[in-house]
N, C-alpha and C positions, 0 to 999 in steps of 0.2 A: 410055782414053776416058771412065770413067764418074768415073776422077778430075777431067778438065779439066770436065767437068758440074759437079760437086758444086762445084770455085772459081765456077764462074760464077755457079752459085745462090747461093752465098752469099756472093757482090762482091752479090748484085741484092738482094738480104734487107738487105745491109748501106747501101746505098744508099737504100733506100725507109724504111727505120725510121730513120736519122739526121736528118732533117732535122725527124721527129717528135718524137724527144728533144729536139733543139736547143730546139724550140718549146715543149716543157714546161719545162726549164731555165730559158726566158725570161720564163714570164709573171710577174708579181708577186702576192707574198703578201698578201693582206688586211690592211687595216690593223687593229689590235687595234678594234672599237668603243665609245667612251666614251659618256658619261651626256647623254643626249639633255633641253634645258633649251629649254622654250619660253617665248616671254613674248605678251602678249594687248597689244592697243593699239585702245582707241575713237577711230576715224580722224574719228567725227563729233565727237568733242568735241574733239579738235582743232581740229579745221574752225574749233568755235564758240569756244573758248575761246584761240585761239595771236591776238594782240593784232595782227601784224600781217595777218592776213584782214580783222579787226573796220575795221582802215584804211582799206584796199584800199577793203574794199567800199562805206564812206562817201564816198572821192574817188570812187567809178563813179556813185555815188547825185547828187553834186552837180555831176558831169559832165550826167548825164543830165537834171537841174532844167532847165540852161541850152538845152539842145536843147529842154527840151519847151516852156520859156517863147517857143522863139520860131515854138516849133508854134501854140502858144495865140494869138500875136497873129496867125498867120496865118488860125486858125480866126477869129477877134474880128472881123477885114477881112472876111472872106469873111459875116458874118455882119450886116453894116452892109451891104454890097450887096446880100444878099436884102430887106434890110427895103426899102432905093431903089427896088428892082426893082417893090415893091408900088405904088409912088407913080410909077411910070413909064410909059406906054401901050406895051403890049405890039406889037411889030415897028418902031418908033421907033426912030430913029440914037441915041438915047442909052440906051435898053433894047436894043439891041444891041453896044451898046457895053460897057456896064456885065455885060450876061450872059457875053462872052466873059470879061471881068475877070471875072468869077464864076468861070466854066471855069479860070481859068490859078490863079487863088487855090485851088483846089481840090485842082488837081493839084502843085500847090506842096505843100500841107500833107502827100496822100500820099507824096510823096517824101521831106518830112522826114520824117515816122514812122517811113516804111521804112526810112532808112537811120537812124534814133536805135538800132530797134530792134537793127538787124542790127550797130551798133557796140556795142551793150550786149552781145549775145551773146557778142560776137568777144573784147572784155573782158573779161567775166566768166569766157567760157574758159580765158584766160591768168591770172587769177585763182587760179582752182583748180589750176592747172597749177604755178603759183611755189607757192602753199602744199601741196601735193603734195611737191612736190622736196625743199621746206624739210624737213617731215618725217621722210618716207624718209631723207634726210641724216641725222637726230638719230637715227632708231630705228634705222640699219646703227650710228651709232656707241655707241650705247649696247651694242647686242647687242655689240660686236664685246667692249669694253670688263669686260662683266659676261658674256661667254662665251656666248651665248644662241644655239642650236643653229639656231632659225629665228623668227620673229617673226609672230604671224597676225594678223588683223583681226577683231574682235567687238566686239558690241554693251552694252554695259554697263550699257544705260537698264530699270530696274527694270520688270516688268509693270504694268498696269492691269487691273487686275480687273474693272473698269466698263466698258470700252471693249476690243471683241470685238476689232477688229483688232491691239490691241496684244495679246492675248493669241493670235491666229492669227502672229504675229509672232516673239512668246516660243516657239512651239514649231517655229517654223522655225530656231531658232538653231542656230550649227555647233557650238557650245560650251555645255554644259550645264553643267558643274561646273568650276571653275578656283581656286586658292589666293589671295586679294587678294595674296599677293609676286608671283603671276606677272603681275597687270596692270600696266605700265609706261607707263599714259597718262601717271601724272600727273610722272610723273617728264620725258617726253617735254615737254610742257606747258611746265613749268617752264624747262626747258633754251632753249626756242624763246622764250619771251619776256623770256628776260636776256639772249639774243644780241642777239634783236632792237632796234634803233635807229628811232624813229621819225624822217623826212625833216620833216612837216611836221604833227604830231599836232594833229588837231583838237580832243580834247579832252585836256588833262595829264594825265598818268597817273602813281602813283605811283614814285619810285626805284625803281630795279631793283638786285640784287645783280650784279656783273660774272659772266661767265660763264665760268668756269674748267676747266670738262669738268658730264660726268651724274652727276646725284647719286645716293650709294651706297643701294640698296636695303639 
């Protein structure tokens, strides 16, 4: 009897501890860790410096001329019938006349602002949205290209000693000290505006090198 005990314990020892080896067998070993390479990127000088933004944002600019010029003649109307109204006897079928034309001139002009504005917005969104992507595109392919472990964002624009906020500014920074090889603005930069093809450049700008990948730090 105390033999058929002792198989059963040890079927049941043997059952509960296998499935826990299995599961160590299983898991995987770590991969060795290699040399962790960051690179820094001022997104704002991007912004200002990649030639196709500087584009962009002149067609929104001269988009927005046309809307407002035709804001302005609706204000000009509406401002030739206040002067009438002066010369008009107030409750008169043409002073009532002319005020409603006031009325409708008015709300005319606030609805074009509104919606100039609200297309400007909606614009300039998509704006920063396309020169975002552009970006991000060059900087994964640069990293990927010159091996760079992960790529952050910082601010590259020197202190002002004179001006308090830039200096409350400076000391918010996430990056204090960094090597000039790890900054790859200008390399980014570079890359983004020999891709780039202007559609319909308002002003000439000079040749560009073809763009054949990032250039080697």
């Amino acid at each position: 009897m105390k033999k058929t005990v002792s198989v059963v314990a040890l079927a049941c020892c043997i059952g509960l501890t296998a499935p826990v080896m299995g599961q160590t067998q299983a898991q995987p070993t770590a991969a060795p860790a290699g040399p962790v390479k960051i690179g820094l990127v001022d997104m704002a000088r991007v912004f200002k410096e990649y030639n196709k933004f500087e584009d962009m944002r002149a067609s929104l600019k001269a988009e927005m001329e046309v809307s407002l010029a035709e804001a302005k003649k609706i204000a000009a109307e509406a401002e030739k019938v206040k002067e009438e109204l002066k010369l008009l006897k107030p409750g008169s079928a043409d002073y009532i006349k002319r005020e409603a034309d006031l009325a409708q001139l008015s709300s005319d002009f606030e609805t074009k602002r509104k919606l100039a504005n609200v297309q400007y917005q909606r614009k300039e969104a998509e704006i920063f949205q396309d020169i975002y992507v552009d970006s991000v595109g060059v900087i994964k392919l640069y990293a990927e290209h010159f091996k760079y472990s992960m790529v952050m964002r910082f601010n590259s624009a020197p202190l002002d000693e004179t001006n308090p906020q830039s200096l409350a500014n400076g000391l918010n920074k996430l990056v204090i000290y960094h090597r000039p090889q790890d900054d790859i603005t200008e390399a980014v930069i570079d890359y983004l505006n020999r891709k780039y093809t202007p559609t319909n450049p308002a002003v000439p700008r000079a040749a560009t090198k073809p763009a054949t990948g990032p250039a080697r730090q």
